[in-house]
C-alpha positions as CSV (number, residue, x, y, z in Angstrom):
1,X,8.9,-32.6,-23.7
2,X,7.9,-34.1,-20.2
3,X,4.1,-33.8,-19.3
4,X,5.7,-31.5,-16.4
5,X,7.0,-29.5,-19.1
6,X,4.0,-29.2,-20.4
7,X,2.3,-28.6,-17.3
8,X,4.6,-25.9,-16.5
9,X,4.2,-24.1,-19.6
10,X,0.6,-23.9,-19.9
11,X,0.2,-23.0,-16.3
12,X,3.0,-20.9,-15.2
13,X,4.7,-19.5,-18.7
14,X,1.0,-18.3,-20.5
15,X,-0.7,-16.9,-17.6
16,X,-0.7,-13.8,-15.9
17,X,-2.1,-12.7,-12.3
18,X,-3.0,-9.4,-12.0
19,X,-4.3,-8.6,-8.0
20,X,-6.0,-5.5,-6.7
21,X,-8.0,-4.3,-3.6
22,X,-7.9,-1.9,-0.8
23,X,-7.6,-2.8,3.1
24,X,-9.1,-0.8,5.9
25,X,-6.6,-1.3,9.0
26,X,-8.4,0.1,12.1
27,X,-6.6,-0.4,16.0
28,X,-9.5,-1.5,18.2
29,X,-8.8,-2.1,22.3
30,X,-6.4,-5.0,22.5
31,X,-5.9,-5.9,18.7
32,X,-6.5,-5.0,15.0
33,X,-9.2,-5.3,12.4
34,X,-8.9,-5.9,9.0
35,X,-11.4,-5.2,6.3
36,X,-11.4,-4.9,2.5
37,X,-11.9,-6.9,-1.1
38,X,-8.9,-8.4,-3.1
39,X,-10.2,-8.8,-6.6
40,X,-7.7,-11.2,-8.9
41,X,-7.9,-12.0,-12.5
42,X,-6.3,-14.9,-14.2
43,X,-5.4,-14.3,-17.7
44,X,-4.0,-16.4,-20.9
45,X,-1.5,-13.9,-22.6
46,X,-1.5,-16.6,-25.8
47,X,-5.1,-16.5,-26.1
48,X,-5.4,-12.7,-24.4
49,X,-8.4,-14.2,-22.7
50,X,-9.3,-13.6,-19.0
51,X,-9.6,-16.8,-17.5
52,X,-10.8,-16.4,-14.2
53,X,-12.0,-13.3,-12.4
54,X,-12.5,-13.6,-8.4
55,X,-13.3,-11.1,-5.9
56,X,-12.9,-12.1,-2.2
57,X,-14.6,-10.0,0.9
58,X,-11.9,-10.2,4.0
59,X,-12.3,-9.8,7.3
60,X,-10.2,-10.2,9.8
61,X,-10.0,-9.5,13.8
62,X,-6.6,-9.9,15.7
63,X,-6.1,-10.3,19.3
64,X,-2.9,-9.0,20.7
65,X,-1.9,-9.7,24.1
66,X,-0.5,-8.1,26.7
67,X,2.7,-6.7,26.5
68,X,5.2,-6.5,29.6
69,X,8.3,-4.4,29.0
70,X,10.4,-4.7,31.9
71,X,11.9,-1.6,32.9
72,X,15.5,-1.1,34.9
73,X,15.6,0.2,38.4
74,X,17.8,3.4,38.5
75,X,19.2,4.5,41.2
């Protein structure tokens, strides 16, 4: 086997992510906001070892512009 083999199978084929979290979506005047906690835990199925546990805050405000829909004239 190639080093990338190896690579491959020690990264991709033994582990497992497992993500979870809740979002809050709220509409604010001209955008969107965006709050909750993702947690994700990396784990080694050989070994059935957790590897890595992280939990990250998010936050997030976006801005929408304008929106111009044009509208026919009827007669």
């Amino acid at each position: 086997m190639s080093i990338v083999d190896d690579l491959v199978a020690n990264l991709v084929e033994r582990n497992a992510v497992r993500v979870h979290g809740a979002f809050t979506i709220r509409l604010l005047d001209g955008g969107v906001r965006i709050t909750g906690t993702l947690a994700s835990t990396l784990r080694d199925q050989k070994r059935n070892k957790d590897l890595l546990n992280i939990n990250v805050p998010v936050t997030a405000d976006v801005k929408i512009k304008d929106i111009v829909v044009p509208v026919p004239n009827i007669p």
